[in-house]
Backbone as JSON, one array per atom type, in Angstrom:
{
  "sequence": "XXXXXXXXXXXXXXXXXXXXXXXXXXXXXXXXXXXXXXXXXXXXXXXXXXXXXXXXXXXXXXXXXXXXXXXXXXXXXXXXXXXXXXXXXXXXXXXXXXXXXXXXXXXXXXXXXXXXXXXXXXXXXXXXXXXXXXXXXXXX",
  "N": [[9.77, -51.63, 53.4], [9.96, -50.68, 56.39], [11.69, -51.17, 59.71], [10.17, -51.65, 61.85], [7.67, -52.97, 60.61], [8.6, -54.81, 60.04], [9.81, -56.15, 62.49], [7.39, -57.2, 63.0], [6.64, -59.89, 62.08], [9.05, -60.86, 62.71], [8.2, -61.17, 65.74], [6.13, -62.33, 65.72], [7.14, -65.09, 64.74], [8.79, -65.31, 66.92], [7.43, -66.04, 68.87], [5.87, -68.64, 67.99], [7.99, -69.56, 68.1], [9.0, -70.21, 71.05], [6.66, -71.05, 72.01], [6.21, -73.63, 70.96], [9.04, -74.83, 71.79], [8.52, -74.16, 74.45], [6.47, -76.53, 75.19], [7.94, -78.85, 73.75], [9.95, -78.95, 75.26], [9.08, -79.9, 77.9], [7.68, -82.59, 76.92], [9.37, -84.09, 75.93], [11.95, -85.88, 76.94], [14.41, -86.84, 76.41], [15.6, -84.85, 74.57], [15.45, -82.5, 75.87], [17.57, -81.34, 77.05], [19.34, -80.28, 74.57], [16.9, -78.92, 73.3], [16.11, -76.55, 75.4], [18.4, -75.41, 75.51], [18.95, -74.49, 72.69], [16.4, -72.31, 73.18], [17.34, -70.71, 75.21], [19.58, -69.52, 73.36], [18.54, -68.19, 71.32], [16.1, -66.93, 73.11], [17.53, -64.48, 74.17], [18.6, -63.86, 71.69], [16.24, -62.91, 70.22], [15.57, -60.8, 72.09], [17.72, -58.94, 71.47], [16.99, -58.33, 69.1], [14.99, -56.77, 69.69], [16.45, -54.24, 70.61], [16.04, -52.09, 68.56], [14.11, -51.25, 68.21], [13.65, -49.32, 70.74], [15.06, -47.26, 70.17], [16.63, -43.66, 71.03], [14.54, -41.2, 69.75], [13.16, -42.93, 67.65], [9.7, -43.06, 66.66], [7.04, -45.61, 66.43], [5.32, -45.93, 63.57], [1.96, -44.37, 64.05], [0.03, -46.35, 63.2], [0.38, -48.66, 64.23], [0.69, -47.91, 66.85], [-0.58, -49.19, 69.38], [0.0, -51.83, 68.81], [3.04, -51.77, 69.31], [2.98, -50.84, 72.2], [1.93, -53.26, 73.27], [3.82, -54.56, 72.95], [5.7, -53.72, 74.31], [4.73, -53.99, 77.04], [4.73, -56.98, 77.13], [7.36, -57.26, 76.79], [8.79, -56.23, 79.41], [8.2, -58.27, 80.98], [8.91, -60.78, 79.74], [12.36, -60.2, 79.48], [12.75, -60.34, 82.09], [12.09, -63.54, 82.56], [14.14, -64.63, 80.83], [16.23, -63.7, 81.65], [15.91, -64.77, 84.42], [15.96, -67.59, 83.97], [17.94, -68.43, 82.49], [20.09, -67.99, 84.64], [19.07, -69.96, 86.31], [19.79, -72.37, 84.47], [22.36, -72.42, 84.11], [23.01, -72.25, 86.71], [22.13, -74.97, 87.53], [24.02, -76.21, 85.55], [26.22, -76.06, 86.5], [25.76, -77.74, 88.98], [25.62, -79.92, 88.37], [28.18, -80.75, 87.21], [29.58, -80.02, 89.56], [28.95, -81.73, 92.33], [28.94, -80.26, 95.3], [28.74, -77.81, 94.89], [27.39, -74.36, 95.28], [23.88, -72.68, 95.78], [22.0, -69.82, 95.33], [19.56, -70.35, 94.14], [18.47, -72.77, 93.25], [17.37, -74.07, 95.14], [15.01, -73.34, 94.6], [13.84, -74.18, 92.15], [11.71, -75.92, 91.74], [9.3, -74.53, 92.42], [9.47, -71.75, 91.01], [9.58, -73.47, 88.31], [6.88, -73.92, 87.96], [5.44, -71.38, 88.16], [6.54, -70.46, 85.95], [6.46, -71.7, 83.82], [3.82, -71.72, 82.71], [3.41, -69.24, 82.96], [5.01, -68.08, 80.69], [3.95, -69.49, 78.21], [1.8, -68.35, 78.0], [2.96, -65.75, 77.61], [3.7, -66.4, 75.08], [1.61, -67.05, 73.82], [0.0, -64.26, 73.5], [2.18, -62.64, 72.21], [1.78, -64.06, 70.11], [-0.76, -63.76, 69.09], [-0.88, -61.2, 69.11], [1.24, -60.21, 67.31], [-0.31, -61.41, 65.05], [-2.78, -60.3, 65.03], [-2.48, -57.58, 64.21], [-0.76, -57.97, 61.62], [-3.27, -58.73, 60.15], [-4.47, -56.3, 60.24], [-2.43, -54.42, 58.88], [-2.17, -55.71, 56.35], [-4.87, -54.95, 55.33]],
  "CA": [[9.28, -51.95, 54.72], [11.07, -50.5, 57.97], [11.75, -52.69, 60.61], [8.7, -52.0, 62.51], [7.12, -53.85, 60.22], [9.45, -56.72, 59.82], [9.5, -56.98, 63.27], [6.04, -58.18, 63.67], [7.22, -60.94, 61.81], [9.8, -61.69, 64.17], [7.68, -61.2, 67.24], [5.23, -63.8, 65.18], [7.89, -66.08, 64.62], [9.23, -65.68, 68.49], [6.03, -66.35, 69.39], [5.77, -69.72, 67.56], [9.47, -70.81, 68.7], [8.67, -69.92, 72.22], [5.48, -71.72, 72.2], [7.02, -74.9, 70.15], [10.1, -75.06, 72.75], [7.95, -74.92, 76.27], [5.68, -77.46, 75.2], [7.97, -79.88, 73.56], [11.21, -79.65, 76.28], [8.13, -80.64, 78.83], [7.15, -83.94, 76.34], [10.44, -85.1, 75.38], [12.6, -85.7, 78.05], [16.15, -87.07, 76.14], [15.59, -83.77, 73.83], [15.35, -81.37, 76.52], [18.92, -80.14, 77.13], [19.28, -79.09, 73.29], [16.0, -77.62, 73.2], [16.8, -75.44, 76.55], [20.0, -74.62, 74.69], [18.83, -73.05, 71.74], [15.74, -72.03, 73.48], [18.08, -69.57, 75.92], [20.23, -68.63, 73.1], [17.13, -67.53, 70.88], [15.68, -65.55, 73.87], [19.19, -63.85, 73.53], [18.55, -63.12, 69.96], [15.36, -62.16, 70.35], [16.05, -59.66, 72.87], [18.85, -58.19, 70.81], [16.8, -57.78, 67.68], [13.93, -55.69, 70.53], [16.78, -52.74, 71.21], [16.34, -51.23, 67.64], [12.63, -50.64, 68.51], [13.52, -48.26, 71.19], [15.85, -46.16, 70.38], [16.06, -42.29, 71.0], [14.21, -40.36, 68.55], [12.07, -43.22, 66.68], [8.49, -43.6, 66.82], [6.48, -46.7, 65.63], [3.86, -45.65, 62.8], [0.6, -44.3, 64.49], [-1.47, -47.12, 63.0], [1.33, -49.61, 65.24], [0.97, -47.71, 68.37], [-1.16, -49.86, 70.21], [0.47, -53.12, 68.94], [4.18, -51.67, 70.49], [2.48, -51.21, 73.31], [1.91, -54.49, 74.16], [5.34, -55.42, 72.9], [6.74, -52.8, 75.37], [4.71, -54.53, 77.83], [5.12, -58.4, 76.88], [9.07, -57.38, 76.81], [9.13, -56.21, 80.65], [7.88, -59.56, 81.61], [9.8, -61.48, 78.69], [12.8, -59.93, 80.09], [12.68, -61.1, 83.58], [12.01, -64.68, 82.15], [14.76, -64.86, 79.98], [17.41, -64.01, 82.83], [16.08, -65.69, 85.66], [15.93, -69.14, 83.25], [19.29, -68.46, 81.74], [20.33, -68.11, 85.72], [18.66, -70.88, 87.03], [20.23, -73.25, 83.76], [23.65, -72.03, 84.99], [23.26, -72.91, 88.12], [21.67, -76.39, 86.82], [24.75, -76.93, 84.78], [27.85, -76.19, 87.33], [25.35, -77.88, 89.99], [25.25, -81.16, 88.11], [29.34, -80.86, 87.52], [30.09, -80.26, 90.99], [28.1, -81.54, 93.38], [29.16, -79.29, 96.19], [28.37, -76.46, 94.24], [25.55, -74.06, 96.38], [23.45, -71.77, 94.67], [20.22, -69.29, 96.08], [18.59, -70.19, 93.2], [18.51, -73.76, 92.81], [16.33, -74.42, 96.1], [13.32, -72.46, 93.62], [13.39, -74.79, 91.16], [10.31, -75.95, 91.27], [8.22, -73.48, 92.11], [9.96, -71.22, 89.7], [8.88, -74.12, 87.09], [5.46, -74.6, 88.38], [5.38, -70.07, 87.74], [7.6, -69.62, 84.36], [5.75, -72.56, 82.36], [2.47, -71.22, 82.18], [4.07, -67.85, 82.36], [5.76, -68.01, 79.34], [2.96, -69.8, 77.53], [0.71, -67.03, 77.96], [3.59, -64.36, 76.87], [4.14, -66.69, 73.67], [0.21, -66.99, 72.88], [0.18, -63.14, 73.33], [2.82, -62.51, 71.19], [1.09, -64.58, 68.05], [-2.09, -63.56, 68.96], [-0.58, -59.77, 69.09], [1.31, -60.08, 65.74], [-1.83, -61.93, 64.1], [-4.19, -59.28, 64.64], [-1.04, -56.28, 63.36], [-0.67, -58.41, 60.5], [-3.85, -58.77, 59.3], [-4.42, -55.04, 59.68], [-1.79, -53.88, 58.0], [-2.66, -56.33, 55.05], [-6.17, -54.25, 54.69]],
  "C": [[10.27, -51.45, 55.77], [10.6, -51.59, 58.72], [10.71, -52.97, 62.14], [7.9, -52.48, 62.28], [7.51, -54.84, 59.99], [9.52, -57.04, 61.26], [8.15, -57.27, 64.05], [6.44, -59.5, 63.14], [8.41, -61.45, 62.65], [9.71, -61.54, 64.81], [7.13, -62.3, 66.69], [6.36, -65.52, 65.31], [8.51, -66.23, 65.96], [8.54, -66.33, 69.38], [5.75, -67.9, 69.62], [6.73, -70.44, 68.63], [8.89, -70.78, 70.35], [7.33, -70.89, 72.7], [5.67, -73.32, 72.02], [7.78, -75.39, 71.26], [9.83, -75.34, 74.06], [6.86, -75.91, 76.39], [6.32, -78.71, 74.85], [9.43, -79.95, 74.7], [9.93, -80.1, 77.43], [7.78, -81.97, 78.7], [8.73, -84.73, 76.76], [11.39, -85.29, 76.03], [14.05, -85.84, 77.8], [16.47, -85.89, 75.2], [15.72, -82.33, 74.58], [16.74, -80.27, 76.95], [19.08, -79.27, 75.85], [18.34, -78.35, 72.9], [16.04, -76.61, 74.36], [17.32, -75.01, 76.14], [19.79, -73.81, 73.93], [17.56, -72.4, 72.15], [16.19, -70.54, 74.21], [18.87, -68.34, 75.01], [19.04, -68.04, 71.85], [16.73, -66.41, 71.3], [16.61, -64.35, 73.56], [18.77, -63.08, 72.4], [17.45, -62.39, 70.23], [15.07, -60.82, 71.03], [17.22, -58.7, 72.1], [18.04, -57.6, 69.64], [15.86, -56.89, 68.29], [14.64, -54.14, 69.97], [16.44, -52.03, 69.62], [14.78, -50.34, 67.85], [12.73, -49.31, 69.4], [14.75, -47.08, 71.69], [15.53, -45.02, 70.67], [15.68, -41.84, 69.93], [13.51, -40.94, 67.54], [11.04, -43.6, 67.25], [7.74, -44.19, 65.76], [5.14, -45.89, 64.54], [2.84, -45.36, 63.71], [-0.2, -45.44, 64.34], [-0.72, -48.44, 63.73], [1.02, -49.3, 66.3], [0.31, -48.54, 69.15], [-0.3, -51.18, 70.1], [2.34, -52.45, 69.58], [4.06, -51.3, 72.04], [2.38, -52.35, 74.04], [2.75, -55.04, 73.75], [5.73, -55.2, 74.2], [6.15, -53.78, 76.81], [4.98, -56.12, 78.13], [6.87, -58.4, 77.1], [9.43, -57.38, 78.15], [8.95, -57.36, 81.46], [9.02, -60.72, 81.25], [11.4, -61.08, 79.19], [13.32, -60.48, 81.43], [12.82, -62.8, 83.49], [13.09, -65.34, 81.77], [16.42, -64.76, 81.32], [17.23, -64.82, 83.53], [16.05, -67.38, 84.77], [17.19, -69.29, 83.12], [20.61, -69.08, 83.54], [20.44, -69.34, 86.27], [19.2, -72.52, 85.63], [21.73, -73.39, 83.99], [24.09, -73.08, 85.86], [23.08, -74.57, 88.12], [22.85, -77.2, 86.59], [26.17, -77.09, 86.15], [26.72, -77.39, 89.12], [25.51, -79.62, 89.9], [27.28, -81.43, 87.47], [29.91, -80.59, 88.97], [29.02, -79.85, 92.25], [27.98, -80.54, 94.73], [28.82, -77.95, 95.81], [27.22, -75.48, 95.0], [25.65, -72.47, 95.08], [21.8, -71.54, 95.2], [19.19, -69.7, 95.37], [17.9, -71.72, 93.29], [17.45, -74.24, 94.21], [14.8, -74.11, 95.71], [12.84, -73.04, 93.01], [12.46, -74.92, 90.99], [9.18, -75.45, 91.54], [8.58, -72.34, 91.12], [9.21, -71.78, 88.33], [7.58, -73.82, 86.93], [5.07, -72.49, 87.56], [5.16, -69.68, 85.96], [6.8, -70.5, 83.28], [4.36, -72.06, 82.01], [2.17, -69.61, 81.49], [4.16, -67.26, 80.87], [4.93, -68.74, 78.27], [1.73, -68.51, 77.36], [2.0, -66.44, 77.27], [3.6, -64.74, 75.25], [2.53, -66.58, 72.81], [0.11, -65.54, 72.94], [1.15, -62.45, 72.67], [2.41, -62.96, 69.7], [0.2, -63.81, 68.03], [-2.42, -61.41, 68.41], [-0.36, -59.03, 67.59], [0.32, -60.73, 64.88], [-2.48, -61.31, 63.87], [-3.99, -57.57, 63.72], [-1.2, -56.69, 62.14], [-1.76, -57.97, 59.89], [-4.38, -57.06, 59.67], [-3.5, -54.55, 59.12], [-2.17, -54.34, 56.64], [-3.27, -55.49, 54.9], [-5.85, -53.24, 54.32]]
}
């Protein structure tokens, strides 16, 4: 297997966590800092295990091209998400150690939230729904 095919499996599985993580730091409210936590450093990972996809000089299987397509595009969004959260948890954390602390960001909060949660619910159901339909063609 090359790793264009292993990583549908870990878009599938990013998919899940991603989906898992913005539905239950929303429920659980004394759980929510450690799921944020590894939620950020995840994205992280996840984003790290992307760059092998586009290096110079490889191209995905023909019978893939459409599904890296809508990686390539799910990533430019995914991307953006993943900083401005990481940003705006930052700012969260030194904001709630020192009160005096100022920060452009932190006045966004909640429209930011009100944006990134539905946001990022869609990118994660488009990510399963992406590797679900890869999968089971390749199976056939």
């Amino acid at each position: 297997m090359s790793y264009f095919e292993i990583f549908i499996l870990i878009n599938l599985g990013w998919g899940a966590i991603s989906l898992t993580s913005v539905l239950l730091a929303e429920k659980n409210g004394r759980y929510v800092k450690p799921i944020v936590i590894s939620f950020i450093v995840l994205s992280w990972l996840y984003l790290l295990c992307c760059v092998p996809l586009f290096k110079d000089g490889i191209q995905p299987p023909e019978t893939l091209a459409l599904y890296y397509t809508v990686v390539a595009g799910i990533l430019s969004i995914e991307v953006w998400l993943v900083m401005i959260v990481t940003l705006l948890t930052i700012s969260l954390a030194k904001k709630t150690h020192n009160p005096e602390f100022k920060s452009y960001l932190l006045p966004f909060y909640q429209p930011i939230r009100k944006v990134f949660k539905p946001l990022w619910l869609i990118v994660a159901l488009t990510n399963i729904i992406n590797s679900g339909v890869s999968l089971t063609y390749i199976m056939n």
